[in-house]
C-alpha positions as CSV (number, residue, x, y, z in Angstrom):
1,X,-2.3,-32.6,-15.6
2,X,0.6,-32.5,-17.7
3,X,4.0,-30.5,-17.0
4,X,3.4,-27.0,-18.6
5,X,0.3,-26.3,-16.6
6,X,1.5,-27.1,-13.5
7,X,4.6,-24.7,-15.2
8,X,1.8,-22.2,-15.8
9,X,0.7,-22.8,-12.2
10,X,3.7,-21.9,-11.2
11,X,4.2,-19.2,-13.0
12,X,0.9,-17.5,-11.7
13,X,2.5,-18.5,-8.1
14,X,6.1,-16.6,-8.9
15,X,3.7,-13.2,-9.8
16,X,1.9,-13.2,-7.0
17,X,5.3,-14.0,-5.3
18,X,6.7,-10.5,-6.2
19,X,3.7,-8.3,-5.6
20,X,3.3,-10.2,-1.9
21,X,6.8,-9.3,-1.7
22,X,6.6,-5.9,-2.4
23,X,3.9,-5.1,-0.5
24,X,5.2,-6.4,2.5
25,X,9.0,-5.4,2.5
26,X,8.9,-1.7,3.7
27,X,7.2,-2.9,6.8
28,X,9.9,-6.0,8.3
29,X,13.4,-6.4,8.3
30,X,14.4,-8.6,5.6
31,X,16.1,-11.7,7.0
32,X,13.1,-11.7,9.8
33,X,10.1,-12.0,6.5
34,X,13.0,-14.5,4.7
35,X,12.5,-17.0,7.6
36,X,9.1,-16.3,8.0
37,X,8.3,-17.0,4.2
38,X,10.5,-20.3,4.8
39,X,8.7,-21.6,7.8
40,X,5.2,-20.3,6.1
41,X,6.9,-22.6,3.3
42,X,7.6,-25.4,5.3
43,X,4.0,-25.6,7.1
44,X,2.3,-25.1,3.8
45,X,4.8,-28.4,2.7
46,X,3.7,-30.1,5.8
47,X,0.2,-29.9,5.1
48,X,0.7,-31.0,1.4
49,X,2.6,-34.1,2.7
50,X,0.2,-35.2,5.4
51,X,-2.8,-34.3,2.6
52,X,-1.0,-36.4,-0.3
53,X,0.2,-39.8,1.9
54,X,1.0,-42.1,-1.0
55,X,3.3,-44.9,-0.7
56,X,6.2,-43.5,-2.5
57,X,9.2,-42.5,-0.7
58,X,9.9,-39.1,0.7
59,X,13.9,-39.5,-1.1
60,X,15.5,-42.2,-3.1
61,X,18.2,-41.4,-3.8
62,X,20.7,-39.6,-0.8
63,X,23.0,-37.7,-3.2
64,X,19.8,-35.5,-3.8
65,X,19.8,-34.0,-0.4
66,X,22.5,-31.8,-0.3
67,X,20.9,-30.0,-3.4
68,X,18.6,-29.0,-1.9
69,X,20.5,-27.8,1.1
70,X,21.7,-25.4,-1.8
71,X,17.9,-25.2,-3.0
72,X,17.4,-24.0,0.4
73,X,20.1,-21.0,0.3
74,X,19.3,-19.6,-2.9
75,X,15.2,-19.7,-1.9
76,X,16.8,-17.2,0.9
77,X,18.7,-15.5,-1.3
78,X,15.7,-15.0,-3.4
79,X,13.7,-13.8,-0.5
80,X,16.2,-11.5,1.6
81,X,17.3,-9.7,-1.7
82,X,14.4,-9.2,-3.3
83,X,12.8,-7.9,0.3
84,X,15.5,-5.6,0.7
85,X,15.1,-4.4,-3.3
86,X,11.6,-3.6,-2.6
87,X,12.2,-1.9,0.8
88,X,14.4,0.3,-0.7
89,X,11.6,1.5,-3.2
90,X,12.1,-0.7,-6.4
91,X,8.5,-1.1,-8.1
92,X,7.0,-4.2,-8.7
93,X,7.1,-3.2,-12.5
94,X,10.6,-3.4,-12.6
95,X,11.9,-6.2,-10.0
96,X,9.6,-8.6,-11.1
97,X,11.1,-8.2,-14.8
98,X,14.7,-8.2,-13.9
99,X,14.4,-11.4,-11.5
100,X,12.5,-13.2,-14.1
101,X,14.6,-11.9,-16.8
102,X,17.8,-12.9,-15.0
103,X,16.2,-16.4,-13.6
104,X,15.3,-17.2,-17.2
105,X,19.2,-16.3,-18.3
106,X,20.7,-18.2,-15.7
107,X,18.3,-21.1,-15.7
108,X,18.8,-21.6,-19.5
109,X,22.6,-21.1,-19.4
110,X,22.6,-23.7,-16.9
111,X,20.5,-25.7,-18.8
112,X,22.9,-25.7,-21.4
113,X,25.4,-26.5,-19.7
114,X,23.8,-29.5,-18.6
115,X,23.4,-30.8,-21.7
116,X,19.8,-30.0,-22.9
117,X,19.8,-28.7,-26.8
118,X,20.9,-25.2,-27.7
119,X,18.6,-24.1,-30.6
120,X,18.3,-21.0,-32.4
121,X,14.9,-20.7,-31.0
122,X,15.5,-21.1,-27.7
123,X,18.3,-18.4,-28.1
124,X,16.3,-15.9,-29.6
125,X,13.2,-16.5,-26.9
126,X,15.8,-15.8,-24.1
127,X,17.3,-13.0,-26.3
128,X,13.5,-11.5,-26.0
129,X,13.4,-12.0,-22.5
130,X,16.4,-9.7,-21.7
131,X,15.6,-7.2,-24.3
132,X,11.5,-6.9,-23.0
133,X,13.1,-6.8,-19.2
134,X,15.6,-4.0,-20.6
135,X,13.0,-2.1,-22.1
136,X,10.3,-2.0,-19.2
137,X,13.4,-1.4,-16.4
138,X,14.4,1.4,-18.9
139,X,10.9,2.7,-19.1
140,X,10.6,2.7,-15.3
């Protein structure tokens, strides 16, 4: 399988993320379902680990790690915040849009940033992004 479907995969995974999340956050405090998403996370990674058993090594290379300490932070960032949007009444129709929106922004920036190419493309796909998650939080 090559690297935009599992993208696409993904991507399914993130929607389904957001309505899940909505549909649960009225009825838990938020830092409670943020560690229970991470340790439903963490069994779910378990399993895949056990499952998959190749030969390849869990890490190699050590600087890695603290990453995803960091990885680890903003997934409950994610979680807690987007929880606490959606218990406060935000609709699915217009989280989802702005997290994305803003995701995409930030990733891309980064990107950047990193070194990968700024095109006029890419700038005017992100550009559509912002202005379609504008439009349907304005429409909300």
């Amino acid at each position: 399988m090559d690297a935009i479907a599992f993208a696409l995969i993904a991507a399914l995974a993130g929607g389904a993320y957001s309505v899940l999340q909505r549909i649960a956050a009225p009825g838990i405090h938020q830092a409670f379902g943020a560690l229970l998403i991470s340790l439903t996370a963490a069994l779910v990674s378990a399993i895949a680990l056990i499952c998959i058993r190749d030969q390849n090594p869990l890490y190699s290379d050590v600087r890695v790690l603290p990453w995803l300490g960091l990885i680890g932070a903003a997934a409950f960032s994610i979680d807690y915040f987007s929880l606490l949007a959606y218990s406060r009444g935000l609709s699915v129709s217009v989280g989802s849009p702005i997290f994305i929106g803003v995701s995409i922004v930030t990733a891309s920036l980064a990107g950047f940033a990193l070194g990968e190419a700024v095109t006029l493309m890419k700038l005017l796909g992100i550009g559509l992004i912002v202005l379609g998650a504008v439009i349907v939080t304005a429409l909300a």
